[in-house]
Each structure stands twice: as structure tokens, then as C-alpha cells.
C-alpha positions in Angstrom: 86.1 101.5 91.3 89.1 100.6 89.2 87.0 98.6 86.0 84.1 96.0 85.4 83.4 93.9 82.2 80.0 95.0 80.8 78.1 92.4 78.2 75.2 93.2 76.0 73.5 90.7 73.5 71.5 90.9 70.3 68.7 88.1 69.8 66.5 86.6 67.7 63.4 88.5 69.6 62.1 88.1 73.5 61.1 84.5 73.9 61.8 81.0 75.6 62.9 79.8 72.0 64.7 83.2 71.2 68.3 82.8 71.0 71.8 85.0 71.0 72.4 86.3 67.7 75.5 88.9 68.3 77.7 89.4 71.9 79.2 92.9 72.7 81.9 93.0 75.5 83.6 96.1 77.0 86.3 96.6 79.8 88.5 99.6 79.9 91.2 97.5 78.1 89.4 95.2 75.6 86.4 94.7 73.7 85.3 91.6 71.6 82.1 91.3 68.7 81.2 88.3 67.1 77.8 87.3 65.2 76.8 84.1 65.8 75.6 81.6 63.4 72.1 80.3 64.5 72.2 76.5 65.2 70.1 73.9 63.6 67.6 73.7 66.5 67.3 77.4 66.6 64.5 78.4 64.0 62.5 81.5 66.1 63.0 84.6 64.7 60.8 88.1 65.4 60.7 90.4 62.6 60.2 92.9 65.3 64.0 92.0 67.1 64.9 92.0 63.2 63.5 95.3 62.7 65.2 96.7 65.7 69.0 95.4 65.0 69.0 94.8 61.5 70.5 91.6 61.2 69.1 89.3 58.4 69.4 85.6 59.4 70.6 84.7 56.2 73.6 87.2 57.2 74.0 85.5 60.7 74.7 82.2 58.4 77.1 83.9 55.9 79.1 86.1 58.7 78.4 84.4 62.2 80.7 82.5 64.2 79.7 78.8 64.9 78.3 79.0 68.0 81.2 76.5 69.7 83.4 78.7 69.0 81.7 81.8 70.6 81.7 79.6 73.7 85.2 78.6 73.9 86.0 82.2 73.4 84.0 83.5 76.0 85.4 81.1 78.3 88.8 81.9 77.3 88.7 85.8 77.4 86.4 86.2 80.9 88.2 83.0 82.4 85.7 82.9 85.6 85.1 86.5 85.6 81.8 88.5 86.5 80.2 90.0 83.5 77.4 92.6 84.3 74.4 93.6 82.0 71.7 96.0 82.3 69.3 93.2 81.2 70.6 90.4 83.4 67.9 88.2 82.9 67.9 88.3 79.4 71.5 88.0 78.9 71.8 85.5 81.5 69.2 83.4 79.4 70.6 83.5 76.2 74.7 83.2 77.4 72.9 79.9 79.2 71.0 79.0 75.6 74.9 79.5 73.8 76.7 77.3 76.3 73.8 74.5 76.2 73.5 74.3 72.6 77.0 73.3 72.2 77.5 71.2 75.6 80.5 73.6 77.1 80.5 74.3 80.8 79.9 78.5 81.1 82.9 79.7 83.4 81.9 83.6 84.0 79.0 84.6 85.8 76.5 87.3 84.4 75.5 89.4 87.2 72.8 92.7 87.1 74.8 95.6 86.9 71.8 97.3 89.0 74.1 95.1 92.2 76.5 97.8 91.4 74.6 101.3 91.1 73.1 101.2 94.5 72.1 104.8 96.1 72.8 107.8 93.8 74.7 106.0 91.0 71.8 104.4 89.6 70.1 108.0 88.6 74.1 108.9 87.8 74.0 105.8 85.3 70.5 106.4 84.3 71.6 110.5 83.4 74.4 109.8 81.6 73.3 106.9 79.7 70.5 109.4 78.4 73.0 111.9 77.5 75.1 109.3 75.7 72.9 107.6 74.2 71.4 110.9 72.3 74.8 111.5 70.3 74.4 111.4 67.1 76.9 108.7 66.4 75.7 106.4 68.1 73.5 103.3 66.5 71.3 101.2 69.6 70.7 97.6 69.2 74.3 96.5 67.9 75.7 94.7 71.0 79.2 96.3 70.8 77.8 99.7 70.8 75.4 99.4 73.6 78.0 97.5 75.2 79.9 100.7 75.1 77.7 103.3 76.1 76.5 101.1 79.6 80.3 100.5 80.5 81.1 104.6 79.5 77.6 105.5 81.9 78.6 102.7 84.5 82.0 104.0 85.2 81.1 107.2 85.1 78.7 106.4 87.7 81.0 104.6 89.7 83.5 106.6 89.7 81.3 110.2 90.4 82.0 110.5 94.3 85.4 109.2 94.2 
């Protein structure tokens, strides 16, 4: 399999009212980060998501993109792509919570990356991710790094009996 685009989202916590607080994206080429600034309507926030990422709200407001602008990137950069997550329920909740907060049409599709890793690859995946994710460099629960480490596992994965 030549390459996939692999998303991975930060959030205010795991709840209906949660929302998208920082979008990792990784293909083989390119990758794109952004924090995004909460809208007005968006008030939840778990102090146990917070403790997990580390991202202050007040810092969401002083670095985050306006949440518009996320969209129109998004749009822009996966045109009408498929986007694949290890959390695809999740993802594909909070991508919808973006687009309807700022009335834009979504584009892409998010799609499980499970849909991909049938048979062996999914232990393959599941190995490797393990192995990856135990370097010493590496920080979980910042969207562009976890977004790395499931493309790095996927591919390998998909690419192991070729």
C-alpha cells in the first residue's frame, strides 16, 4: 500500500459537549498542527483530558486558530480525501462538532483505520505501535505526535507482507 492520511485529535475531555481542541495530520509527504481556539458555545472542559495533554484553555485562546479557519483548511489540504483514525468514533465526532460550529460543509471522510489492518496487520500495527510508542522521545496526547507514531505503525503494518 503506497500511503494513507492518518488524523488524531486532542479534546476538551470525552463527552457529548467535549470539543476538538488540537488536530494532528500525517501522510508520507505532509503533516499539519494547529490548536484551536474554543468557540463561544464551547465551555466543557475535563481537568482529566487537561491533565493528560497539557493544554491550558486560556492557551487555546492566546495560541489557537479560530475554529473557521481550521475548517477551511482541512477542506483545503484533504480536498475529499479519506482520513483514518485509530479512534474513529471519537474523531469523527469532534471533526463533525468543528465543521458544525462554524456552518462549513466537511469534504473528507474519517474512516476507522481498523477497515485497513484486517487479518495479521492489526497485531503487526498493535506490535509496533507498542514498540514505538516506548521511545523515549516520544510525548502521547499531542495530536501531531500520536498522529505520527499510528501512520509510522500503520505503514509498517501494511506494508509487512509486501
Amino acid at each position: 500500500m503506497s500511503d494513507i492520511w492518518v488524523l488524531d485529535i486532542e479534546a476538551s475531555g470525552l463527552s457529548p459537549v467535549s470539543y476538538p481542541i488540537e488536530i494532528g495530520l500525517v501522510n508520507a509527504e505532509q503533516t499539519y498542527q494547529t490548536l484551536i481556539r474554543p468557540e463561544e458555545s464551547w465551555g466543557h472542559w475535563s481537568l482529566k483530558a487537561h491533565e493528560l495533554h497539557g493544554l491550558s484553555r486560556q492557551y487555546l485562546f492566546d495560541k489557537g486558530q479560530r475554529a473557521e479557519v481550521v475548517a477551511q483548511q482541512l477542506n483545503r489540504l484533504l480536498a475529499a480525501e479519506t482520513v483514518y483514525s485509530d479512534h474513529e468514533d471519537w474523531d469523527s465526532f469532534w471533526i463533525g462538532r468543528l465543521f458544525e460550529a462554524v456552518a462549513i460543509e466537511q469534504t473528507f471522510n474519517v474512516a476507522d483505520l481498523s477497515t485497513l489492518l484486517g487479518g495479521h496487520r492489526a497485531g503487526t500495527f498493535a506490535s509496533c505501535f507498542d514498540e514505538l510508542s516506548q521511545a523515549s522521545d516520544y510525548r502521547a496526547h499531542r495530536a501531531l505526535n500520536d498522529a505520527r507514531l499510528i501512520h509510522q505503525a500503520a505503514m509498517f503494518a501494511l506494508n509487512s507482507d509486501e
